[in-house]
Backbone as CSV, one residue per row, in Angstrom:
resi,resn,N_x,N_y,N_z,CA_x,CA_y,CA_z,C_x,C_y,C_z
1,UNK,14.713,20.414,40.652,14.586,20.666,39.236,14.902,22.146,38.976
2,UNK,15.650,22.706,38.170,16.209,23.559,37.775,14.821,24.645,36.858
3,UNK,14.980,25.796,37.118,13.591,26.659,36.529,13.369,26.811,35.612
4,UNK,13.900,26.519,34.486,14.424,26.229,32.969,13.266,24.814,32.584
5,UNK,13.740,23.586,33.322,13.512,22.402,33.449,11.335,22.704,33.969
6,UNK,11.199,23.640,35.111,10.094,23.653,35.457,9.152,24.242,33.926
7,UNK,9.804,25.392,33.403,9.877,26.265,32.442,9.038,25.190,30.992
8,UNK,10.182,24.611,31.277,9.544,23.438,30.029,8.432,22.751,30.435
9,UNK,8.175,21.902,31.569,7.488,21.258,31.684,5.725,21.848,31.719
10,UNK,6.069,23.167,32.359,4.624,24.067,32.437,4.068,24.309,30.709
11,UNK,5.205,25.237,30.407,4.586,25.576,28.670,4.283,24.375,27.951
12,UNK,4.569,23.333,27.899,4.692,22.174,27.035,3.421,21.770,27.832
13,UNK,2.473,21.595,28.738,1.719,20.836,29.299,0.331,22.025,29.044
14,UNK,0.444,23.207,28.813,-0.364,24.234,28.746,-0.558,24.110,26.720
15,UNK,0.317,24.252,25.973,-0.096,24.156,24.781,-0.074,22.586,24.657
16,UNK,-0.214,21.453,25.111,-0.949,20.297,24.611,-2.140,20.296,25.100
17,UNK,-2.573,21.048,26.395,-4.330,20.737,26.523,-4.943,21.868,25.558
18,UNK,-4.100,22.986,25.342,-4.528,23.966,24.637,-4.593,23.473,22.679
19,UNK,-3.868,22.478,22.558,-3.885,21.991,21.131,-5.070,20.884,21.291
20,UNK,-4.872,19.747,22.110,-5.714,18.835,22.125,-7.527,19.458,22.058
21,UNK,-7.523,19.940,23.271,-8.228,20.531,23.712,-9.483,21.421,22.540
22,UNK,-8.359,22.193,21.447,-9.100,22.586,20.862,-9.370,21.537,19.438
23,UNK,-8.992,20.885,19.516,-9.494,19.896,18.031,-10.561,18.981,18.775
24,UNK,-10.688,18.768,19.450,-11.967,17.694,20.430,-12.612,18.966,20.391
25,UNK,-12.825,19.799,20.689,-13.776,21.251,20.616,-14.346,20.860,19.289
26,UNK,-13.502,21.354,18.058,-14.245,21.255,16.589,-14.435,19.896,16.500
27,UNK,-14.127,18.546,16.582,-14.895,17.455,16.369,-16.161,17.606,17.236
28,UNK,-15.899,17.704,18.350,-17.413,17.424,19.552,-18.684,18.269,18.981
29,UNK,-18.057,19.893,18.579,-19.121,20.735,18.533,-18.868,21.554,17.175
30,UNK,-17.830,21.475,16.630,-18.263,22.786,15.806,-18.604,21.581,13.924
31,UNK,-18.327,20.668,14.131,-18.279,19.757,13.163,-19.734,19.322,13.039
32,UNK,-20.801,18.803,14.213,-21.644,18.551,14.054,-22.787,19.485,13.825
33,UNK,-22.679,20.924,14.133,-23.003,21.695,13.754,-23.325,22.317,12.247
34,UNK,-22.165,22.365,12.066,-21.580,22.191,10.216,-22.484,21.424,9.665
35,UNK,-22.619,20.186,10.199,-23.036,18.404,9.447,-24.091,18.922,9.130
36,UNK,-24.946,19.642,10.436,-26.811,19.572,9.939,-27.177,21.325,9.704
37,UNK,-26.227,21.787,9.005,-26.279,23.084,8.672,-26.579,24.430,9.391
38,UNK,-26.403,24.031,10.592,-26.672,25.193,11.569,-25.035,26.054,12.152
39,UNK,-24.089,26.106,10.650,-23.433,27.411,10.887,-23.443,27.576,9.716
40,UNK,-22.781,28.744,9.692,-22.681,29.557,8.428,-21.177,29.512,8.060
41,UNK,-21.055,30.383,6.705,-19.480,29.289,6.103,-18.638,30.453,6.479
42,UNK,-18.624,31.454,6.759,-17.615,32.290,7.383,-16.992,31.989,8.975
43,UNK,-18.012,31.575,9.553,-17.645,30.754,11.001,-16.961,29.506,10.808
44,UNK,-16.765,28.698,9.698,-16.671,27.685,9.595,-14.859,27.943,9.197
45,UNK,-15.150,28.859,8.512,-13.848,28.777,7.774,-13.040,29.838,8.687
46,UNK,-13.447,30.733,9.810,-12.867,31.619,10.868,-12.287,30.062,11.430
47,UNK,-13.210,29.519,11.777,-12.246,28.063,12.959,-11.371,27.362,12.531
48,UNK,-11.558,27.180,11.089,-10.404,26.225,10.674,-9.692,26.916,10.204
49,UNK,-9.246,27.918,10.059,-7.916,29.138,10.143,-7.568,29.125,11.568
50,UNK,-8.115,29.208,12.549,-7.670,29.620,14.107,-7.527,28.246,14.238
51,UNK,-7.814,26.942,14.019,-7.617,25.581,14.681,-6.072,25.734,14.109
52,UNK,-5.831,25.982,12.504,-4.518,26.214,12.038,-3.384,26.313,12.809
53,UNK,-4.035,27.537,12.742,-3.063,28.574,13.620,-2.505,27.994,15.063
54,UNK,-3.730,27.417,15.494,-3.148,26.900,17.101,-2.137,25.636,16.538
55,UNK,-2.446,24.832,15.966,-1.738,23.872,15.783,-0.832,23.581,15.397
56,UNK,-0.598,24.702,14.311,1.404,25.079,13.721,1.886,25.359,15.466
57,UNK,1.232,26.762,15.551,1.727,27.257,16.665,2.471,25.948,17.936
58,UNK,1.237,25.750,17.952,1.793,24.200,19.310,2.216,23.399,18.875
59,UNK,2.416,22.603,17.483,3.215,21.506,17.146,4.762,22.355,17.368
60,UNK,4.955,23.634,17.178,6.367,24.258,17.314,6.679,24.537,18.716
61,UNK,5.853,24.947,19.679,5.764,24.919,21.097,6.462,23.669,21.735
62,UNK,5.439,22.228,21.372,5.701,21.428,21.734,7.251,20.226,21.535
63,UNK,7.566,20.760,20.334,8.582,20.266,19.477,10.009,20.910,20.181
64,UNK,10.124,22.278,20.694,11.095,22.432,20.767,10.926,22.468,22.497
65,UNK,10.173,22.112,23.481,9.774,21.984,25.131,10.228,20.661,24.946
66,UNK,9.172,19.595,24.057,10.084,18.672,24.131,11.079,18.125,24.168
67,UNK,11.655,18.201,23.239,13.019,18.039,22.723,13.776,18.590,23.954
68,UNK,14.053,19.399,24.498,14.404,20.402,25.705,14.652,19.221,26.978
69,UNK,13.212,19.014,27.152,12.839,17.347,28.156,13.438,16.296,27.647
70,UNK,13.386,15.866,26.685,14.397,14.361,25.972,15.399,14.472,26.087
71,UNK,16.102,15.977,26.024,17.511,15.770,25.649,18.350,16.157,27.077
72,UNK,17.477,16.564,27.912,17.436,16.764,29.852,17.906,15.203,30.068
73,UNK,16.795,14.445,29.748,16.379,13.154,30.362,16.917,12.016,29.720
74,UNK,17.135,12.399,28.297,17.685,10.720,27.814,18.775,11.348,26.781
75,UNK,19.502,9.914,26.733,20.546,9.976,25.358,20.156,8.859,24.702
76,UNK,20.801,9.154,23.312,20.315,8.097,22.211,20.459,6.548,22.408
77,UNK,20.946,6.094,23.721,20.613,4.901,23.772,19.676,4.855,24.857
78,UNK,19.432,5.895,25.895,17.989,5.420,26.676,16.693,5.926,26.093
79,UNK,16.857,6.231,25.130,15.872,6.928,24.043,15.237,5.390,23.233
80,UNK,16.230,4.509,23.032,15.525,3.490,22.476,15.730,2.447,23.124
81,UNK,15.914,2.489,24.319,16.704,1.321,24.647,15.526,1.247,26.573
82,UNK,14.669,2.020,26.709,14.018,2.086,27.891,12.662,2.639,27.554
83,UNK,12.019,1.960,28.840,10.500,2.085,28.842,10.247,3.934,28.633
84,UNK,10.780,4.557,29.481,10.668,5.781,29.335,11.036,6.319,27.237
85,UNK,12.303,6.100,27.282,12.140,6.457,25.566,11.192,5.872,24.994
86,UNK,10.641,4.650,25.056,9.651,4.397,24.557,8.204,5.273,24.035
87,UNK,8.427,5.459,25.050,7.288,6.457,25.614,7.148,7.895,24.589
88,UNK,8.962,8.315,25.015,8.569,9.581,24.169,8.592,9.565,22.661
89,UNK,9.361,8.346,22.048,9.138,7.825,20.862,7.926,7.787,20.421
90,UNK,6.523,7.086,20.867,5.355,7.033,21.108,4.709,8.507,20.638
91,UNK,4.979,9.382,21.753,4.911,10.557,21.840,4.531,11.473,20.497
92,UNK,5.922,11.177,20.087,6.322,11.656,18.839,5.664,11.659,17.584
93,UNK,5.596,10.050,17.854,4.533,9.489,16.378,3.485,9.936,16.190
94,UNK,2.808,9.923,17.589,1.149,10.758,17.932,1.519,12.288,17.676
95,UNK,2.379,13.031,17.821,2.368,14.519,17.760,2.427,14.635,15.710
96,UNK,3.206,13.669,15.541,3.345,13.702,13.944,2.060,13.843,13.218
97,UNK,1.350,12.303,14.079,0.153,11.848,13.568,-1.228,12.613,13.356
98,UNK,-0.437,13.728,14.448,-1.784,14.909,15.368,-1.720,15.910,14.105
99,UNK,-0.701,16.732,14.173,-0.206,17.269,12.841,-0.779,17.165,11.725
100,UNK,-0.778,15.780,10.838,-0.783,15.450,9.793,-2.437,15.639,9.634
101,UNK,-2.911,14.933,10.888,-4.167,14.680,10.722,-5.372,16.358,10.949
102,UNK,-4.744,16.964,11.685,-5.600,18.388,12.102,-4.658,19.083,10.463
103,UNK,-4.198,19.195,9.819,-3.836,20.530,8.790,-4.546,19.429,7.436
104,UNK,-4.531,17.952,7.692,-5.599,18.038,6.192,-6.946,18.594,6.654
105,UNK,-7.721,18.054,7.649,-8.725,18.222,8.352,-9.709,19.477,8.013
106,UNK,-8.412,20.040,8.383,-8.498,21.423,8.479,-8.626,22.056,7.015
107,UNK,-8.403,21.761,5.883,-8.080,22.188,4.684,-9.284,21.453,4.317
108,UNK,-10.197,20.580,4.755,-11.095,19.927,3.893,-12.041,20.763,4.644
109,UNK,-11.931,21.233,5.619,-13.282,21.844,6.685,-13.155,23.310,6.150
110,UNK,-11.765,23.894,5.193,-12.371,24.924,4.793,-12.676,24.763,3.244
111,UNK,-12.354,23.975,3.060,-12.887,23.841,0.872,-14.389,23.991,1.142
112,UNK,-14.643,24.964,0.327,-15.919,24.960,-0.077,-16.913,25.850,1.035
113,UNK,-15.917,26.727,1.267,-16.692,27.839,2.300,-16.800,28.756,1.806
114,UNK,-15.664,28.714,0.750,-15.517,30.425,-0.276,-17.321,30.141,-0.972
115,UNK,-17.808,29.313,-1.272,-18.988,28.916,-2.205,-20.066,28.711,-1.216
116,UNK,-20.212,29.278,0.293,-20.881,29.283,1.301,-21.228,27.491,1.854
117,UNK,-20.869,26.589,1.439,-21.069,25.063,1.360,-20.687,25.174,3.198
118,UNK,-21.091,24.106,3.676,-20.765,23.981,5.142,-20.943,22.403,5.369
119,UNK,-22.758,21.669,5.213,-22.170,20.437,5.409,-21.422,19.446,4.546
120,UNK,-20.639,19.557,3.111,-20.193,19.013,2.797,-18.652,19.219,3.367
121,UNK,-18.257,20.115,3.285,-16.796,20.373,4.069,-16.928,19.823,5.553
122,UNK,-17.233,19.772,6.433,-17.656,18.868,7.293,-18.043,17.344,7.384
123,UNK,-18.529,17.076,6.682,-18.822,15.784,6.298,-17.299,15.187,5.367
124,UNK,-16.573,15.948,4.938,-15.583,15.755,4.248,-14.001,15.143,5.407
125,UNK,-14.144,16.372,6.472,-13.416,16.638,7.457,-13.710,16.165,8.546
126,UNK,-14.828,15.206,9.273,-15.272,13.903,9.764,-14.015,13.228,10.204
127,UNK,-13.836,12.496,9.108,-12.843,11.022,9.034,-11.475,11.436,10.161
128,UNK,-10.994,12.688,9.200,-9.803,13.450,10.063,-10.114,13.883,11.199
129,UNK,-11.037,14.794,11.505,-10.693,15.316,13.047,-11.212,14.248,14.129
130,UNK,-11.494,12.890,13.387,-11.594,11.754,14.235,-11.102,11.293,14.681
131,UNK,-10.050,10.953,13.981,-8.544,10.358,13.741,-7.666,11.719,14.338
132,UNK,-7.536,12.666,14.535,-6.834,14.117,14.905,-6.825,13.746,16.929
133,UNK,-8.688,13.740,17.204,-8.972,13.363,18.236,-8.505,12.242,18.767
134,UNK,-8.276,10.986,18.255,-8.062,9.620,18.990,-6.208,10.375,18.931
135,UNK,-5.610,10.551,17.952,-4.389,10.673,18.026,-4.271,12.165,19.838
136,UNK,-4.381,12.799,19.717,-5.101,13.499,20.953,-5.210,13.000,21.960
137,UNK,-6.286,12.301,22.686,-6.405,11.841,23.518,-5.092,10.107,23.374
138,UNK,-4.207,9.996,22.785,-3.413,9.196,22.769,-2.566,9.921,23.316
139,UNK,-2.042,11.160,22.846,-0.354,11.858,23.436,-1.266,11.864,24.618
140,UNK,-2.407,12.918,25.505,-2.467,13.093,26.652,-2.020,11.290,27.776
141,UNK,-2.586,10.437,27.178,-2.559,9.804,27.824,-0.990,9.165,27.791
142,UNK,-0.047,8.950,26.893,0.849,8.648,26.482,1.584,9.746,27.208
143,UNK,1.515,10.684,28.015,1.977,11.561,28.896,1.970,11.662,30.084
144,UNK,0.863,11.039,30.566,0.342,10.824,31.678,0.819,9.238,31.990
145,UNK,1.027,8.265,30.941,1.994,7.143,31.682,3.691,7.829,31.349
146,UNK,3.986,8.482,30.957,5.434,9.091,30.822,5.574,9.924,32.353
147,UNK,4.944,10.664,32.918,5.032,11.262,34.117,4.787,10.217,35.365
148,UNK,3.829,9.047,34.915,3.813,7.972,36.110,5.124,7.221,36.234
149,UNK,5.667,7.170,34.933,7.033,6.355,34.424,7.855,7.164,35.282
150,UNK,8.636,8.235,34.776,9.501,9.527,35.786,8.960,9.910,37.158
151,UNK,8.113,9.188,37.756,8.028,9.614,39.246,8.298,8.386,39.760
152,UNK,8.246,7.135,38.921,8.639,5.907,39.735,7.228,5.159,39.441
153,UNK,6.255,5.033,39.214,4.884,4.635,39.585,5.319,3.384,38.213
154,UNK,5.699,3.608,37.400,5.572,2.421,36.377,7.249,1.611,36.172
C-alpha cells in the first residue's frame, strides 16, 4: 500500500472515533447532566459549539479521506454493483445521517442557554443525539464489516 493510501486510512479512522466518540460523550454524559440540572448554561452551550466544531471539522476530514479510499478502490460500477460499494454507499448515508442529526442536536442543546435554561435544551436535544449516536455506532460498525470485506473475511 502506497503512503498516501496508509495516509488516508490512519486520518480517516482517527477523526471517526474522534467524531463518534465525541457525540456518545454528550449523549452518555453531558446530556443527562443538563436533564437533571446539574450544569450550568455556559458549559452547556461551550460543548455544543466544540461538538460543532468537531463535527463540520470531521464530516470534511472524513469526506474528502474517503472519497480518496472509494476512488483508490472502486469505480462507478463496483461502487454499486458489489458488496464492498455497498458498504461504502451505506457509509455515506450514515455520515449524512450523522451530520444532519449532531448540527440540529446541537442547535437545540444550545437554544435557550443565552436565558441560562439547561434542562429544557437538553430534553429538547434527547431525540437527536440519540439518533446522532445509533447513526455512530452504525458507520463504526459499517467500517469494521468494510475492512473485514477488503481483507477477504466477508
Amino acid at each position: 500500500m502506497e503512503p498516501v493510501e496508509v495516509a488516508s486510512y490512519t486520518i480517516h479512522s482517527v477523526f471517526a472515533g474522534l467524531w463518534t466518540g465525541s457525540v456518545l460523550f454528550v449523549t452518555l454524559s453531558v446530556l443527562p447532566l443538563a436533564r437533571d440540572g446539574n450544569l450550568n448554561a455556559a458549559p452547556l452551550d461551550a460543548v455544543g459549539n466544540r461538538l460543532t466544531t468537531i463535527s463540520r471539522f470531521s464530516a470534511v476530514v472524513l469526506f474528502l479521506t474517503g472519497s480518496h479510499m472509494a476512488g483508490v478502490r472502486h469505480t462507478g460500477e463496483t461502487l454499486f454493483e458489489t458488496e464492498g460499494g455497498w458498504l461504502v454507499l451505506a457509509m455515506i448515508g450514515f455520515w449524512l445521517a450523522l451530520m444532519a442529526t449532531v448540527e440540529i442536536g446541537a442547535k437545540k442543546l444550545r437554544d435557550g442557554t443565552e436565558r441560562d435554561k439547561v434542562r429544557e435544551p437538553a430534553r429538547n436535544a434527547r431525540a437527536f443525539f440519540l439518533a446522532a449516536s445509533l447513526f455512530a455506532l452504525l458507520l463504526l460498525v459499517t467500517a469494521g464489516l468494510l475492512s473485514a470485506h477488503n481483507l477477504g473475511f466477508l
